[in-house]
C-alpha positions in Angstrom: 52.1 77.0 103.5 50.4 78.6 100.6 52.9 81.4 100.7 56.0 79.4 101.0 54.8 77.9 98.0 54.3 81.2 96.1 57.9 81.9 97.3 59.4 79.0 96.1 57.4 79.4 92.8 59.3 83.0 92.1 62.3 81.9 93.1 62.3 78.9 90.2 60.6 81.4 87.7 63.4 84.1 88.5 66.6 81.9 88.4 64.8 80.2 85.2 64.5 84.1 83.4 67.5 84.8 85.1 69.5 82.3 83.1 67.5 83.1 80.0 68.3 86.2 79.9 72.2 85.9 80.1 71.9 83.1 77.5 70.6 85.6 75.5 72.4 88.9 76.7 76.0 87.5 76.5 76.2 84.3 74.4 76.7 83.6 70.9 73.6 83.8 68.2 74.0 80.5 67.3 72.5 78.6 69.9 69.3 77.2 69.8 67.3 79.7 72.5 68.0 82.1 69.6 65.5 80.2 67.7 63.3 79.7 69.5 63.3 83.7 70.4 63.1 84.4 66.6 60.1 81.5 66.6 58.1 84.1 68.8 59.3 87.2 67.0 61.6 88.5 69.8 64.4 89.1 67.6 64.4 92.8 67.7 63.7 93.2 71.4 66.8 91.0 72.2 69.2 92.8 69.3 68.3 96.0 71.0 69.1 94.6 74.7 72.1 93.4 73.8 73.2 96.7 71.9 72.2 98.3 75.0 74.6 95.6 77.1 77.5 96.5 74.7 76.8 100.3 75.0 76.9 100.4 79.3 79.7 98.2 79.1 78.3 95.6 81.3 81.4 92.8 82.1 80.2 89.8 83.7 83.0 86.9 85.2 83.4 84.4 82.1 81.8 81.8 84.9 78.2 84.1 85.1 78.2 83.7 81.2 79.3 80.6 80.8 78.7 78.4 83.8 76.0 80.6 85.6 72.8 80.2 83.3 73.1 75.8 83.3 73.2 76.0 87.4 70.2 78.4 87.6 67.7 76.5 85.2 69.0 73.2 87.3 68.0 74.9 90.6 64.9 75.8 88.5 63.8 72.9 87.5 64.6 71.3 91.4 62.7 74.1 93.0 59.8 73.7 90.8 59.6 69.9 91.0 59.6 70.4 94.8 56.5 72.5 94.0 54.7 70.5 91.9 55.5 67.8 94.4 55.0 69.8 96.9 54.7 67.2 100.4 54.5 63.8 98.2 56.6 61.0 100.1 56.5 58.6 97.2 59.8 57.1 95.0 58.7 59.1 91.8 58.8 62.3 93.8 62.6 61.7 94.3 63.4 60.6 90.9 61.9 63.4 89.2 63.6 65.8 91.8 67.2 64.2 90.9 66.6 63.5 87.2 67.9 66.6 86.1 70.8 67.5 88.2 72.3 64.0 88.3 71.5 64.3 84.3 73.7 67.5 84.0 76.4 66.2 86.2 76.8 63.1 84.4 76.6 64.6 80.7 79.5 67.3 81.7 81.6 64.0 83.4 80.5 62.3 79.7 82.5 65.2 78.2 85.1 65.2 79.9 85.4 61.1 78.9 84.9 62.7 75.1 81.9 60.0 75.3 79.9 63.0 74.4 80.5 66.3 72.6 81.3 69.4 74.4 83.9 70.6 76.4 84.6 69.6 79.8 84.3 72.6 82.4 85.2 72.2 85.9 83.5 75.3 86.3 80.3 74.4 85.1 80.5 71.0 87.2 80.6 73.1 90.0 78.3 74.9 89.6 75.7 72.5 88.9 77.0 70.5 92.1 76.6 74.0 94.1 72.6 74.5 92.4 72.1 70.9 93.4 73.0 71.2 97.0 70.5 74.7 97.2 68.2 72.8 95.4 68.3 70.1 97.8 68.6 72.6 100.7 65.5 74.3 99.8 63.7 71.3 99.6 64.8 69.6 103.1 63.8 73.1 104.2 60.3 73.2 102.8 60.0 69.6 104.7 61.3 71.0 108.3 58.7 73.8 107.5 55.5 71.2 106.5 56.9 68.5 109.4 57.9 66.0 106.7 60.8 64.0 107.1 63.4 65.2 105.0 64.6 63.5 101.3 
């Protein structure tokens, strides 16, 4: 049990850097993850990946740049809730698990109604619906594992 939880653990760490790093490999310096770099004094470190990114011609699909990172940190956040969680069969277990992802779906729908700013992506909607359902897979599998009913 102990090491499914240490698996689960690395796979929300890795899809959260994951998505971190092509936030800050491929998008524009404006957003606020830049900030927050420069807060900790990574500035340099980041300028020289990126040259480096620019100099190997790496080409991601516009949907890994633009779509991608939002889906990872929402499987994330679902993995490690189910971690933290980890075996609770109580009603705030669920709603922290679906806070998020019903969150993100909901704020790109809000775009789309222009009750929000943004831009509407049906890209990005899909791919938070597809990190939602492996979210919610790897948490119904983590319950046939312990011998919990499943959410």
């Amino acid at each position: 049990m102990a090491r499914w939880k240490a698996i689960r653990s690395f796979i929300s760490i890795t899809c959260l850097a994951t998505g971190s790093f092509l936030y800050l490999l491929f998008r524009s310096k404006s957003l606020l993850m830049f900030r927050w770099a420069d807060s900790i004094g990574l500035n340099s470190q980041i300028e020289a990946a990126r040259m480096w990114i620019h100099d190997v011609n790496v080409q991601l699909p516009i949907w890994a740049i633009y779509s991608m990172p939002y889906a990872l940190w929402v499987l994330a956040y679902m993995i490690a809730i189910d971690v933290i969680w980890d075996g609770a069969r109580i009603f705030a277990r669920h709603v922290w698990f679906w806070s998020v992802p019903v969150a993100a779906v909901l704020s790109e729908l809000a775009q789309g109604l222009h009750m929000i700013p943004g831009r509407f992506d049906l890209t990005d909607l899909a791919s938070i619906a597809l990190a939602s359902l492996l979210g919610f897979g790897v948490s119904n599998v983590t319950r046939q594992r312990e011998g919990i009913a499943a959410l």
